[in-house]
N, C-alpha and C positions, 0 to 999 in steps of 0.2 A: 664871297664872304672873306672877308679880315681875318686874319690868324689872329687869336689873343695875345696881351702883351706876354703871359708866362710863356705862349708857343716862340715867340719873337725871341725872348730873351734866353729860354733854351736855345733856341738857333744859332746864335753867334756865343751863348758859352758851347756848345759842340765846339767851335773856331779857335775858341783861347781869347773871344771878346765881350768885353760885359760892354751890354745897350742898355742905354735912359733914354730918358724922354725930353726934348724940348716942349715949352709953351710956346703960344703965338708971340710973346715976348724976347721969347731967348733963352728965358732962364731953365735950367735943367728941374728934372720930375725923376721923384724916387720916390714910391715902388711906379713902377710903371702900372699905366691905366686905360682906360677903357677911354678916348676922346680925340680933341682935335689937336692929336700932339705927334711931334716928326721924330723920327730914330737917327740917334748919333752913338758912336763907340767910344766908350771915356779908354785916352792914354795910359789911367790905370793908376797915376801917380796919388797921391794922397798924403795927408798928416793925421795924426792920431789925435780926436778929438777929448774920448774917454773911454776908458780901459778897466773891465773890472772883474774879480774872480768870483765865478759860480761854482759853490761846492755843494753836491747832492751827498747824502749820507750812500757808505755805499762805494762810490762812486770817485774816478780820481777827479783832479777840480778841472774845472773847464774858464780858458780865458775868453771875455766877451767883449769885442772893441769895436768903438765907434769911429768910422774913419770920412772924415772929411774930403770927398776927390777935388781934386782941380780945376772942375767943372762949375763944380757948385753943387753938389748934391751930397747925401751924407748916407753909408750902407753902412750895417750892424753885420759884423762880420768875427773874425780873431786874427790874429798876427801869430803866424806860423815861427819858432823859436824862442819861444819863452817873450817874457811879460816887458809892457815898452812902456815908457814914459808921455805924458801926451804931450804934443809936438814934434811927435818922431816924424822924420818921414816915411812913408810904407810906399814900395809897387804891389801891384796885381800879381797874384801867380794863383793858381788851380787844386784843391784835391779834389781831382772827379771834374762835376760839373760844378762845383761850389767855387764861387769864390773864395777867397782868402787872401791874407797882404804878407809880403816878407819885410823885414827892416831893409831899408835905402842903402846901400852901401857907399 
């Protein structure tokens, strides 16, 4: 039996590497899924598509960004150091198992 794509994708973030999915075309799949699709490791690199502050009462505010990778697929994630403009460039870096993006330096 096949691991699930969540067991997959835990897998390689253990490693420090975020998997998607290809189609039989080529083009990358985000979230990953249950089908007839291959595992690749995105470089990681990215640009900030859309960025926006969630404030809970209560609560200090939380940034929410949509990051465009290289590949062609788009993860909802945040951008670790305060708030970016869209077209930033962002890499990959980790708290825990979570993704998350730093600014490009």
């Amino acid at each position: 039996m096949e691991p699930s794509p969540a067991a997959v994708v835990a897998e390689h973030a253990a490693r420090g590497e975020l998997a998607f999915q290809r189609d039989a075309d080529g083009r990358a799949q985000w979230p990953p899924r249950i089908g007839a699709f291959t595992w690749a490791v995105s470089a990681g690199r990215g640009t900030v598509h859309a960025s926006t502050t969630v404030r809970r009462r209560g609560e200090p505010p939380n940034e929410v960004t949509l990051v465009d990778l290289d590949e062609g697929f788009r993860i909802m994630s945040r951008v670790i150091g305060g708030p970016v403009a869209i077209g930033t460039r962002v890499r990959l870096a980790w708290e825990g198992s979570l993704p998350v993006f730093e600014v490009e330096a």
